[in-house]
C-alpha positions in Angstrom: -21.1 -31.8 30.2 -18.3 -32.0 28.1 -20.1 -30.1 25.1 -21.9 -27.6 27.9 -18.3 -26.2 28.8 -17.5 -26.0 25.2 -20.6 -24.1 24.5 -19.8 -21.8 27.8 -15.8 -21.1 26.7 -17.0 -20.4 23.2 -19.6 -18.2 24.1 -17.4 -16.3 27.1 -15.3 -16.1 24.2 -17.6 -14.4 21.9 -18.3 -11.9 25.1 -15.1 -10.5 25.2 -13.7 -10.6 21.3 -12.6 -6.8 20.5 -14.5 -5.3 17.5 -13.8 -2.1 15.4 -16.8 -0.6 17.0 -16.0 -2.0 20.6 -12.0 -0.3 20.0 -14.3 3.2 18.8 -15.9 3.4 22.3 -13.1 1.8 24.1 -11.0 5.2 22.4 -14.1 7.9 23.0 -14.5 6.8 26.0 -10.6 8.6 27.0 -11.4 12.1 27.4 -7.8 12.6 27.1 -5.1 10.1 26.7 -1.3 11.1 27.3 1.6 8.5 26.2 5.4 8.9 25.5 6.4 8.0 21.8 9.2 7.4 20.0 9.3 7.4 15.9 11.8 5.3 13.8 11.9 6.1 10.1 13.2 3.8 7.6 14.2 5.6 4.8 15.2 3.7 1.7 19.2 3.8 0.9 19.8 5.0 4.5 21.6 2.9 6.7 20.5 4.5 9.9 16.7 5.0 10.3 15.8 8.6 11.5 14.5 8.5 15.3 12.9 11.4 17.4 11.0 11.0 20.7 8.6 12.9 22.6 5.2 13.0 24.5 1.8 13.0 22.8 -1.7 13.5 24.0 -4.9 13.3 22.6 -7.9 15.0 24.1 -11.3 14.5 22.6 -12.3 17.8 22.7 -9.3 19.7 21.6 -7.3 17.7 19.2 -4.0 16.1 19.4 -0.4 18.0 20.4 2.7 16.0 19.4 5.8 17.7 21.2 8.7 16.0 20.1 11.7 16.9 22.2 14.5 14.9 20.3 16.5 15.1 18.0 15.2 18.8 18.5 12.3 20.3 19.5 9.1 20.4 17.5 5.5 20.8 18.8 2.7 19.9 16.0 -1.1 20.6 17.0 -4.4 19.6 14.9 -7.7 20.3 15.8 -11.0 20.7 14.0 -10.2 24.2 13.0 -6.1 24.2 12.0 -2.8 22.7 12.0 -0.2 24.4 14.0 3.9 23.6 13.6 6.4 25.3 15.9 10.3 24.6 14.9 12.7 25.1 17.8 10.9 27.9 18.7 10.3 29.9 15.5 7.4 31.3 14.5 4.0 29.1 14.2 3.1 27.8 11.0 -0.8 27.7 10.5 -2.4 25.5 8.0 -6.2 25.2 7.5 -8.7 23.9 4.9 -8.8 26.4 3.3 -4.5 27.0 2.8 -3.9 23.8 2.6 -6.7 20.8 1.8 -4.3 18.0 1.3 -3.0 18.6 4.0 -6.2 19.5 6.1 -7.5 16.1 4.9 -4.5 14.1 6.4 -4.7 15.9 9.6 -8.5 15.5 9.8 -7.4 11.3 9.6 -4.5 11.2 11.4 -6.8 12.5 14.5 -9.3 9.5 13.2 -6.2 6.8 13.5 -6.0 7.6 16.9 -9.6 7.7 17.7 -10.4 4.4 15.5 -12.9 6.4 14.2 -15.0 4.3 12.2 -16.5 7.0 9.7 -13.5 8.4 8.0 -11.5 5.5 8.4 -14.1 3.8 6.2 -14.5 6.5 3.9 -10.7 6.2 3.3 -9.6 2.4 3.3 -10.2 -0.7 3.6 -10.7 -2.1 6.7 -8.8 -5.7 8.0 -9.8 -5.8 11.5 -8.5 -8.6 13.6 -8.7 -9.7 17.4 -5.5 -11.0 18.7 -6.7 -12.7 21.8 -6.1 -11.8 24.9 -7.6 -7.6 24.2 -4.9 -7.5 22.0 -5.8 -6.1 18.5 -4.8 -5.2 15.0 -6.3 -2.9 12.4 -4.7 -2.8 8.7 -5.6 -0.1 6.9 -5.1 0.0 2.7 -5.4 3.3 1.0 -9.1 3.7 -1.1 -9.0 7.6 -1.5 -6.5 9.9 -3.5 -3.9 11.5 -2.5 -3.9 8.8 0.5 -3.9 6.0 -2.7 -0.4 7.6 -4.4 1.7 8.5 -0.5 0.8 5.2 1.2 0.6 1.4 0.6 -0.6 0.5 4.1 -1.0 1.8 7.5 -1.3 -0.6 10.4 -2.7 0.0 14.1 -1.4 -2.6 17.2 -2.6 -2.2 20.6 -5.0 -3.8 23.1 -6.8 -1.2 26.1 -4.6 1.5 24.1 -3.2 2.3 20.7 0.9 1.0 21.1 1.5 1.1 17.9 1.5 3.1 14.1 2.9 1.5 11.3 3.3 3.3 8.1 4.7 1.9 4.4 4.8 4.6 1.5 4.5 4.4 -2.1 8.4 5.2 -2.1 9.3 2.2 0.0 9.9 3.8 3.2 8.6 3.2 6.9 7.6 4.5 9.9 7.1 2.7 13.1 5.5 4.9 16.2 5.4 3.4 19.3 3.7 4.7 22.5 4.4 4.0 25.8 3.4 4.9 29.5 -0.2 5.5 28.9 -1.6 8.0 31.1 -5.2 9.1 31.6 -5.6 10.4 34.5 -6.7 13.0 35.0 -9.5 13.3 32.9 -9.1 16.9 32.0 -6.4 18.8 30.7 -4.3 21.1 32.9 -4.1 24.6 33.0 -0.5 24.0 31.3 -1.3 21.5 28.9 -4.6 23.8 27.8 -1.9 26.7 26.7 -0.3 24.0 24.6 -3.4 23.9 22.7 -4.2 27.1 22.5 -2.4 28.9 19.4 
């Protein structure tokens, strides 16, 4: 009996332990994921660490928008197509492959960090997936790819039914810690409001 219940625990176990590809549908499976952040820089020989704050959503079929509201306002949207920057209320800066490719390229990953896509995170690091217990996950990723090779050292993903948390380490010795809070996706499509956001 004793050995049945071990058997049953290990394999229950088993049934639930997160994988990459599990976290990959868990994420697709969000048409549109809305969350509050707030960003902590580290910079080396800085005493203080630089800190903004803002809401973020992601929506599967029209990229991500990152409006940060302090220390000012900044709104930054990528999708497949560019990568828009608005200022405190300047004019929109556009960047696309073609402008741009360095920059395309990190916008085209950053969108796969938050959507644990498999594909390009692959194409770009090296994975070290591990299961936490209890949904809880983490995903270190270590730079395979130039220019990603020569700006970071590693990049590290924390969450469990969500992503909570972005770490960042450069080449330089800096860090950046993002963390997400009051996950929201309902509902399933984006308003009328937030579609204008998007649409540059």
């Amino acid at each position: 009996m004793k050995a049945l219940a071990f058997l049953l625990l290990v394999l229950s176990t088993q049934a639930y332990a997160v994988t990459l590809d599990t976290l990959q549908q868990r994420f697709t499976s969000q048409p549109v994921v809305r969350a509050h952040f707030v960003q902590e820089r580290q910079i080396k020989d800085m005493p203080q660490p630089l800190r903004s704050s803002g809401e973020m959503i992601i929506a599967r079929d029209n990229g991500l928008l990152w409006q940060q509201n302090a220390p000012f306002p900044m709104t930054l949207m990528l999708n497949d197509n560019q990568m828009v920057q608005v200022i405190n209320g300047q004019p929109p800066q556009v960047i696309t492959a073609q402008t741009n490719p360095q920059m395309f390229q990190f916008n085209h990953l950053l969108r796969a960090l938050f959507q644990a896509d498999r594909n390009v995170l692959e194409q770009n690091f090296r994975l070290d997936f591990q299961d936490k217990g209890n949904n809880a996950w983490q995903l270190a990723l270590t730079p395979i790819t130039t220019p990603l090779d020569k700006i970071f050292a590693t990049i590290t993903l924390r969450g469990s039914d969500y992503l909570d948390a972005i770490e960042l380490n450069d080449k330089q010795g800096d860090k950046t810690a993002i963390t997400f809070s009051q996950h929201r996706l309902t509902p399933a499509a984006l308003t009328d409001d937030e579609r204008q956001r998007f649409a540059f």
